[in-house]
FIKOL-217627 format. One record per residue (C-alpha): residue in three letters; x, z, y. Coordinates in nm, 3 decimals, decimal comma. Example, Ala and Ser with C-alpha at 12.3 -4.5 7.8 and 13.67 -1.06 7.14 Angstrom:
REM FIKOL-217627
> resn;X;Z;Y
> Ala;1,230;0,780;-0,450
> Ser;1,367;0,714;-0,106
***
This chain:
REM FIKOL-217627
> resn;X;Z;Y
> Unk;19,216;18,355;11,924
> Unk;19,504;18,480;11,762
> Unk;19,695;18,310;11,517
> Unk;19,577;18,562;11,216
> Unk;19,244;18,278;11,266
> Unk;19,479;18,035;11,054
> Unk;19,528;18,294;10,728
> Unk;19,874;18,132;10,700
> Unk;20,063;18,249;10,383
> Unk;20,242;18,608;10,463
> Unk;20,519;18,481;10,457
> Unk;20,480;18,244;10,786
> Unk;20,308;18,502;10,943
> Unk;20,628;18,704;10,926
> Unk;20,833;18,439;11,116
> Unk;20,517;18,380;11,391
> Unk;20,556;18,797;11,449
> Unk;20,950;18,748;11,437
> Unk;20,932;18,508;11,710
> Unk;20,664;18,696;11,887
> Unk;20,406;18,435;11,896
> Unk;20,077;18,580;11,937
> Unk;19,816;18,340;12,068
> Unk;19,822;17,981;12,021
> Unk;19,817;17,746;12,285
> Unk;19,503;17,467;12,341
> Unk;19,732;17,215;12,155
> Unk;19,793;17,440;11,857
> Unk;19,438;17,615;11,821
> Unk;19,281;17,243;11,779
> Unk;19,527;17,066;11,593
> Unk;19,638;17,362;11,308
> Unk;19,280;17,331;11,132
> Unk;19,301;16,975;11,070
> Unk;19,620;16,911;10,940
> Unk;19,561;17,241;10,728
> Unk;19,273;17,011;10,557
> Unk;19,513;16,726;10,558
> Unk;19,403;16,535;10,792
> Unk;19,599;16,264;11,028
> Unk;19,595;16,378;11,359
> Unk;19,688;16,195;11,690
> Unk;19,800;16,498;11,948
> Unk;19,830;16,453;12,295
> Unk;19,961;16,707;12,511
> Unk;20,219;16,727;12,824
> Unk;20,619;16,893;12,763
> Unk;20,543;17,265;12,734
> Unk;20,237;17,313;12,572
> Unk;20,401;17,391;12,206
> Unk;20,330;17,074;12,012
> Unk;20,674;17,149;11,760
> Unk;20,454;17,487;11,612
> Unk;20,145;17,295;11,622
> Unk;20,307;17,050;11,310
> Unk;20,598;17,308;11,212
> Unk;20,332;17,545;11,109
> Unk;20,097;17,402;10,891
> Unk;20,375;17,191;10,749
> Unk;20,535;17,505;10,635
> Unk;20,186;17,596;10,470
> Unk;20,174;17,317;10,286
> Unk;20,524;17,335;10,116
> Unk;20,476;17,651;10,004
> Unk;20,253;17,548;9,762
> Unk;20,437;17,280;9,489
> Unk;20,765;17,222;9,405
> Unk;21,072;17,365;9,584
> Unk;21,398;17,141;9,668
> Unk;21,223;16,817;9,663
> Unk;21,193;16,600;10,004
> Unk;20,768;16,650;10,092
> Unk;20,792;16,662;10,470
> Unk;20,961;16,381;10,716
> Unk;20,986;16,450;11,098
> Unk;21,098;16,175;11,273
> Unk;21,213;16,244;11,669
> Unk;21,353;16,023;11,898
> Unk;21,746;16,228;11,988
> Unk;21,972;16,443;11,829
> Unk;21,891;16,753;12,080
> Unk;21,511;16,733;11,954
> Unk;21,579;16,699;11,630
> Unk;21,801;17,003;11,655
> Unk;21,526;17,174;11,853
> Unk;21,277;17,086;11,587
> Unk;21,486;17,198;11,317
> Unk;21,582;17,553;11,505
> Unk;21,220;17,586;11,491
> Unk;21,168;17,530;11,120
> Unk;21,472;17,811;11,049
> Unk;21,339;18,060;11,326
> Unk;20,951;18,039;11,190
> Unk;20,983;17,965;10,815
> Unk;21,314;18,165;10,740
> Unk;21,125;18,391;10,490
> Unk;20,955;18,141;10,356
> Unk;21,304;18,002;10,126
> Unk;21,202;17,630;10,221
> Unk;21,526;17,436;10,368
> Unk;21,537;17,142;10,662
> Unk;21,808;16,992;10,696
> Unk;21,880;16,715;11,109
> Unk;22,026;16,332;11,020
> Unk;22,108;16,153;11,288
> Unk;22,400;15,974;11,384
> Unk;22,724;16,000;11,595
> Unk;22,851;16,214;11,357
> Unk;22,969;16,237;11,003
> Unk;22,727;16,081;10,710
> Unk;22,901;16,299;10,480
> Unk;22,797;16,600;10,532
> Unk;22,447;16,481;10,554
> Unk;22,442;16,339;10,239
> Unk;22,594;16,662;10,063
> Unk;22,299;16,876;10,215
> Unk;22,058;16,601;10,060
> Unk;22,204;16,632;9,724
> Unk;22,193;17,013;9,741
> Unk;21,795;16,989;9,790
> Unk;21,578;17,006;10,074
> Unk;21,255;17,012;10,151
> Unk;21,222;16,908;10,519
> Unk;21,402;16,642;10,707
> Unk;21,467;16,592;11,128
> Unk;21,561;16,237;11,144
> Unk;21,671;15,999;11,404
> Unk;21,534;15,653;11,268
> Unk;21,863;15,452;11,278
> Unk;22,068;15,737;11,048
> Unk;21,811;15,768;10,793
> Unk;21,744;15,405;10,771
> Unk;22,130;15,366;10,670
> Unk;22,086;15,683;10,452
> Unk;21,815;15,499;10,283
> Unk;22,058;15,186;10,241
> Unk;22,303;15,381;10,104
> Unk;22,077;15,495;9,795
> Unk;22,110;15,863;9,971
> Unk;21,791;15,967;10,077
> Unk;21,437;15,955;9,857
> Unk;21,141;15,898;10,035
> Unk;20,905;15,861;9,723
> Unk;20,760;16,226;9,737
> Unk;20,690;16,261;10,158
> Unk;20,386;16,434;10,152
> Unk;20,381;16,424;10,502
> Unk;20,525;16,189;10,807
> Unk;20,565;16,340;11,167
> Unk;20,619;16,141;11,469
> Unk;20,745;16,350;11,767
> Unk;20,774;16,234;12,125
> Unk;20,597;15,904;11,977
> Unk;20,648;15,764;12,349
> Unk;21,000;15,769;12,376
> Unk;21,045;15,640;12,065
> Unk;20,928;15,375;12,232
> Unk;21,125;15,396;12,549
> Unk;21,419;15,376;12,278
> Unk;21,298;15,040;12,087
> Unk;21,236;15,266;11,805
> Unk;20,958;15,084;11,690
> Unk;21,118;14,825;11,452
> Unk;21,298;15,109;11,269
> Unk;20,995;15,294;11,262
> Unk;20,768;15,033;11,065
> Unk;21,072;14,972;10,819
> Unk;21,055;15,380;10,768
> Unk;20,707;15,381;10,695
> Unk;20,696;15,079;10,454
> Unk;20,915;15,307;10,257
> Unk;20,695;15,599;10,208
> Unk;20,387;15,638;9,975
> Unk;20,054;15,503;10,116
> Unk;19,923;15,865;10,018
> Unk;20,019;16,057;10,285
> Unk;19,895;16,277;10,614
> Unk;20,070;16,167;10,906
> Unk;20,082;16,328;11,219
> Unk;20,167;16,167;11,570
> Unk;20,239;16,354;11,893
> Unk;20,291;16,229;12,236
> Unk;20,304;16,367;12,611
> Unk;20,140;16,048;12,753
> Unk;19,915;15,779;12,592
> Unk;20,042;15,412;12,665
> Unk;19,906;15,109;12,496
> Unk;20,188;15,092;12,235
> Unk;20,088;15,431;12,112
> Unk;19,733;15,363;12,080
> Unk;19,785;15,051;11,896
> Unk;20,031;15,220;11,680
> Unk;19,761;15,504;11,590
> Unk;19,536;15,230;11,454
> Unk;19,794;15,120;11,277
> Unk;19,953;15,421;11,084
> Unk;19,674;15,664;11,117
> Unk;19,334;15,705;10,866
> Unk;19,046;15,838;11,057
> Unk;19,262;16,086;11,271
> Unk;19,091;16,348;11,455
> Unk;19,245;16,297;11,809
> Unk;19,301;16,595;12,004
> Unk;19,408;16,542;12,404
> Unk;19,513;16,806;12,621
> Unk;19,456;16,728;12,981
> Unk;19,805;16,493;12,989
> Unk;19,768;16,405;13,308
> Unk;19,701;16,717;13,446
> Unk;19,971;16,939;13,653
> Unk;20,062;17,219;13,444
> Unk;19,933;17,555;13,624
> Unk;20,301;17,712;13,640
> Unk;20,490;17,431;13,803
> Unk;20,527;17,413;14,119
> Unk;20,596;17,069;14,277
> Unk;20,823;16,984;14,608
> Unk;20,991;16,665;14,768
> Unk;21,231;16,713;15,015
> Unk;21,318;16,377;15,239
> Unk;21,718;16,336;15,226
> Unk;21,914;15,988;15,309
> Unk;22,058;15,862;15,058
> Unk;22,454;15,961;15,149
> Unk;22,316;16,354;15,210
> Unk;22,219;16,408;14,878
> Unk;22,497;16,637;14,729
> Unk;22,469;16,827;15,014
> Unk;22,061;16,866;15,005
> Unk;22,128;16,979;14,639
> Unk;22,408;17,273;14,699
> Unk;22,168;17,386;14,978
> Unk;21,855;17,371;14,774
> Unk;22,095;17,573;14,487
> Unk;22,212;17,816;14,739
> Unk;21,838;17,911;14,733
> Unk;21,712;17,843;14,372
> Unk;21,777;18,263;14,227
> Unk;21,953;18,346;13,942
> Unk;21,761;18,124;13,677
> Unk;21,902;17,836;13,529
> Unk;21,867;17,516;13,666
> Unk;21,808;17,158;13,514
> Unk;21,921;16,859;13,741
> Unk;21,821;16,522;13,669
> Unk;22,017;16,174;13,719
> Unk;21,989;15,796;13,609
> Unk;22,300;15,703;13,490
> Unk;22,541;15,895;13,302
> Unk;22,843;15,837;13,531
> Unk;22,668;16,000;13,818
> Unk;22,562;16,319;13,557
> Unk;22,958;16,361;13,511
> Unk;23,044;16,308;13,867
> Unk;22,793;16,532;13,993
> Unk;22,857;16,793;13,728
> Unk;23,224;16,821;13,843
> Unk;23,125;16,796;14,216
> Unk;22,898;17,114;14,154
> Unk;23,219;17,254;13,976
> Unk;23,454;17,205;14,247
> Unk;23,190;17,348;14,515
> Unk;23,209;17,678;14,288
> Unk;22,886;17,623;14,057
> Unk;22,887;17,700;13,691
> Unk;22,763;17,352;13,573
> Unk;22,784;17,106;13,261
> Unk;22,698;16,755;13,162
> Unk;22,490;16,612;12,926
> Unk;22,485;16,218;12,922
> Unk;22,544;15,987;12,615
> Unk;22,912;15,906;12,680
> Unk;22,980;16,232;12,561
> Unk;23,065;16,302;12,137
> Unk;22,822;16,526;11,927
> Unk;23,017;16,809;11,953
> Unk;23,063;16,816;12,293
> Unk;22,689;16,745;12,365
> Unk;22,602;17,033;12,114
> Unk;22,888;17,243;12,350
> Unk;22,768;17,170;12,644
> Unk;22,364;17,238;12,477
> Unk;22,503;17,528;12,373
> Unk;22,659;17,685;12,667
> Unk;22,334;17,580;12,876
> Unk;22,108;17,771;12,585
> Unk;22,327;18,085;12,622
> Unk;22,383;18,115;12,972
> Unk;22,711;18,029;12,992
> Unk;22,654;17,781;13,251
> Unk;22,388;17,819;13,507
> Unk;22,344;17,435;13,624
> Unk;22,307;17,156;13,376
> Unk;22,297;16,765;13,507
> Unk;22,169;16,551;13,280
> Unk;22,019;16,186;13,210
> Unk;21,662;16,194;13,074
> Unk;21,716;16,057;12,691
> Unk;21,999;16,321;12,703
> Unk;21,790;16,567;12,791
> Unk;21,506;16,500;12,546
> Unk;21,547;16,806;12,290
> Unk;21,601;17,060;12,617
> Unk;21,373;17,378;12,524
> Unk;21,528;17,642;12,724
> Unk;21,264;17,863;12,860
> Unk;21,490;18,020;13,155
> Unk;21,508;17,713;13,336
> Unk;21,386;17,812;13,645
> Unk;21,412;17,514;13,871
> Unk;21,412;17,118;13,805
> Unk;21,580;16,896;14,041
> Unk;21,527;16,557;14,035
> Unk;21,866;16,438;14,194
> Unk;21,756;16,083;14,139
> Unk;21,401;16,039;14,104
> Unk;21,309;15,879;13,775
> Unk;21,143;15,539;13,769
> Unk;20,809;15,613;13,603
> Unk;20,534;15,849;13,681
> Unk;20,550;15,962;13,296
> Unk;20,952;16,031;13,305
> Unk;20,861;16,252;13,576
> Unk;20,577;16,454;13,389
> Unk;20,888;16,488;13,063
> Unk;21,141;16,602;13,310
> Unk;20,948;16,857;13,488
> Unk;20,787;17,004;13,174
> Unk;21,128;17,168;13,136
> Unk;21,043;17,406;13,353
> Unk;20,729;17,642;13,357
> Unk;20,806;17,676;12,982
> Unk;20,616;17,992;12,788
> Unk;20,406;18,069;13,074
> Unk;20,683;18,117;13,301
> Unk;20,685;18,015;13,662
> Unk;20,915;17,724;13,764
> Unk;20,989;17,458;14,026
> Unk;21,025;17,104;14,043
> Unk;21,216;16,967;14,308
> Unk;21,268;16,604;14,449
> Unk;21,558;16,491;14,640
> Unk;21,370;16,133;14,805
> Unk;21,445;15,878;14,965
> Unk;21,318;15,615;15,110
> Unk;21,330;15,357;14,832
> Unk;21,170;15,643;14,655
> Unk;20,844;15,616;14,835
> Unk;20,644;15,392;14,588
> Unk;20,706;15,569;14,273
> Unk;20,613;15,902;14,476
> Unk;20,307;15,745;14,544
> Unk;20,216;15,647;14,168
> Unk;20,353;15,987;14,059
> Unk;20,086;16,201;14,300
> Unk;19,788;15,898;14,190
> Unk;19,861;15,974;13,811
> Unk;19,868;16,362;13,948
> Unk;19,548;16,344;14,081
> Unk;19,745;16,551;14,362
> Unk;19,972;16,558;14,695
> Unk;20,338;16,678;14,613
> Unk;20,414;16,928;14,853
> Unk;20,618;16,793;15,165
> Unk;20,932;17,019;15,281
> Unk;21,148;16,946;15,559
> Unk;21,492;17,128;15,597
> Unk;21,689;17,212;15,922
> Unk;21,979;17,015;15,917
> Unk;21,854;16,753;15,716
> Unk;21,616;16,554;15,941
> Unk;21,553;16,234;15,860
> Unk;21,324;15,895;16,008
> Unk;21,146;15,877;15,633
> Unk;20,792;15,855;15,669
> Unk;20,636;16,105;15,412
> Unk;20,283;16,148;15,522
> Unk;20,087;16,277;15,226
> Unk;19,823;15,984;15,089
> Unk;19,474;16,047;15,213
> Unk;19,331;15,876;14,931
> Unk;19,459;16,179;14,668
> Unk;19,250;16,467;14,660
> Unk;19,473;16,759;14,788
> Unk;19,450;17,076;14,534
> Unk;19,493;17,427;14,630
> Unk;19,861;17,529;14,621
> Unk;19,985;17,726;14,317
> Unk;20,130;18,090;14,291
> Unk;20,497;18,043;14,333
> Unk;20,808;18,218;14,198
> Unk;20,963;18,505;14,378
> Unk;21,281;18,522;14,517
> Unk;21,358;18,150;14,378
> Unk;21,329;18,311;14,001
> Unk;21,058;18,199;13,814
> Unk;21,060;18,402;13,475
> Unk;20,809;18,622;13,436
> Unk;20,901;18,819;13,152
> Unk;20,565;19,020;13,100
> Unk;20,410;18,683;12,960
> Unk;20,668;18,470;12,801
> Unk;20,606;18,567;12,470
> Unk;20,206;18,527;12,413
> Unk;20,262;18,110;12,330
> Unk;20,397;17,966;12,041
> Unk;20,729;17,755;12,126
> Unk;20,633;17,576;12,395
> Unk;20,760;17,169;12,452
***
């Protein structure tokens, strides 16, 4: 299938070829018809698998038709860096198509926001909490959405979005399509669905199955060897750029600057930082400035950089489904990648939830030098799969496919 299937307006079809997007992925080929017929759709799919073209797309078919200037469309996403993600992806695939999206979200400046508004625009990004004050302040109308978009549905949950969320929606006309997308399915969401959605057409794509182009390790480290497990697992990670994970945002700074002082090109991003030094430090990552980004995982919500060769989970996270967001950073576009886990032994437990959820055995690596008493034994009671083609040399591009999917997250 290409994506010629959808007869999008000439205009879109332009930005698709711009971005060299030729074939849709599973997410995109099943949920494009029915939102192009208006339907509300409930899309499930893991980090990776393009769900931001699946929505951008049609949404951009739909405004071209009708009036211009006028708020129609309203995406609402959990952080800034997704909402800037989102919104690089309306410019990059609709930029000959005249319609404008404008981010609002806060830790920055209303002003500026507002002054975009006024000027006319036809898409919005929003953070919940910023456009519910926008609202307050008489700045924003939400009488003409056409059509609502919840992205990363989940962590808006993780985030106590909820709340916010109902107030937004109580706002907007009852005549609408509205769209929800999620990486995993808890109960919240599903009740949700019944709630917001009119006979959706629910499209689920394998979300709890390993994506083919990751690669999963754990390496057993105590606890007080950990820094130097990671600079030795670096030393050996290529020349892509690499994605390392944390739970609190003090230990992201710290270990940024340790990396820095052992002679790594590294940044932070954690939520003690401004917006304009998160959208530096984004920035640098995005351009390869810096090779080695540590970061907290609602920080790194919004991360779409399809060089990231190799995740480290530093800290493991705490839930089996925080583990399938922070991997799906890597792997990205069809690339190869690698996700690594430094664990310990109070690790153990979520490890095993992690491979049940799986349906697989994480592959067990031990490293001279770093022996330790953990006992790591794979479960007997998950099947074990067949191991997966791994990147050469530690790099996991592969440039001769990266460009046959359609933004990938």
């Amino acid at each position: 299938m290409s994506f010629d299937t959808f007869s999008f307006h000439p205009q879109i079809n332009a930005g698709i070829t711009s971005a060299g997007y030729s074939s849709p992925t599973p997410i995109q080929s099943q949920t494009i018809p029915a939102i192009l017929n208006g339907t509300d759709v409930l899309g499930l799919a893991q980090t990776g698998t393009g769900k931001t073209a699946a929505f951008v797309l049609p949404i951009l078919e739909r405004l071209m038709k009708g009036p211009r200037g006028k708020l129609r469309a309203l995406i609402l996403a959990p952080t800034r860096e997704l909402a800037e993600q989102t919104h690089t992806a309306i410019t990059q695939l609709g930029k000959q198509t005249g319609l404008r999206s404008i981010t609002v979200y806060g830790g920055v400046s209303a002003q500026p926001q507002i002054k975009n508004l006024k000027m006319g625009v036809d898409i919005v990004v929003a953070c919940p909490g910023r456009l519910l004050d926008l609202k307050e302040q008489r700045a924003i109308n939400l009488s003409n959405i056409e059509i609502l978009v919840l992205d990363e549905a989940d962590h808006m949950f993780d985030m106590g979005f909820l709340p916010s969320i109902r107030r937004i929606i109580d706002c907007l006309p009852e005549k609408r399509q509205t769209l929800l997308f999620s990486a995993t399915m808890p109960n919240e969401i599903r009740n949700l669905a019944k709630e917001m959605l009119y006979s959706p057409v629910t499209v689920e794509i394998s979300i709890t199955t390993p994506i083919d182009t990751i690669s999963h390790v754990l390496y057993p480290v105590d606890q007080l060897r950990k820094v130097e497990m990671l600079l030795h697992l670096l030393g050996d990670s290529g020349d892509g750029q690499v994605l390392v994970f944390t739970r609190t945002k003090h230990r992201a700074k710290k270990l940024a600057l340790q990396l820095i002082h052992a002679g790594h090109s590294a940044t932070s991003l954690q939520g003690n930082l401004s917006q304009s030094q998160r959208d530096a430090a984004m920035g640098a990552f995005r351009k390869g400035r810096v090779r080695i980004m540590v970061a907290t995982d609602i920080a790194a919500r919004g991360i779409d950089v399809s060089r990231v060769s190799h995740v480290i989970n530093f800290d493991v996270p705490d839930t089996a489904d925080a583990y399938t967001h922070r991997t799906g950073r890597t792997g990205r576009m069809e690339n190869l990648g690698m996700a690594l886990s430094l664990v310990t032994q109070e690790d153990l437990p979520i490890i095993r939830t992690i491979e049940r959820v799986m349906g697989m055995d994480l592959e067990r690596r031990k490293v001279t030098g770093f022996e330790t008493t953990l006992n790591y034994a794979p479960s007997a009671q998950v099947k074990r799969e067949p191991p997966r083609p791994r990147p050469q040399n530690g790099n996991s591009n592969n440039n001769n496919r990266s460009r046959s999917y359609a933004g990938n997250r």
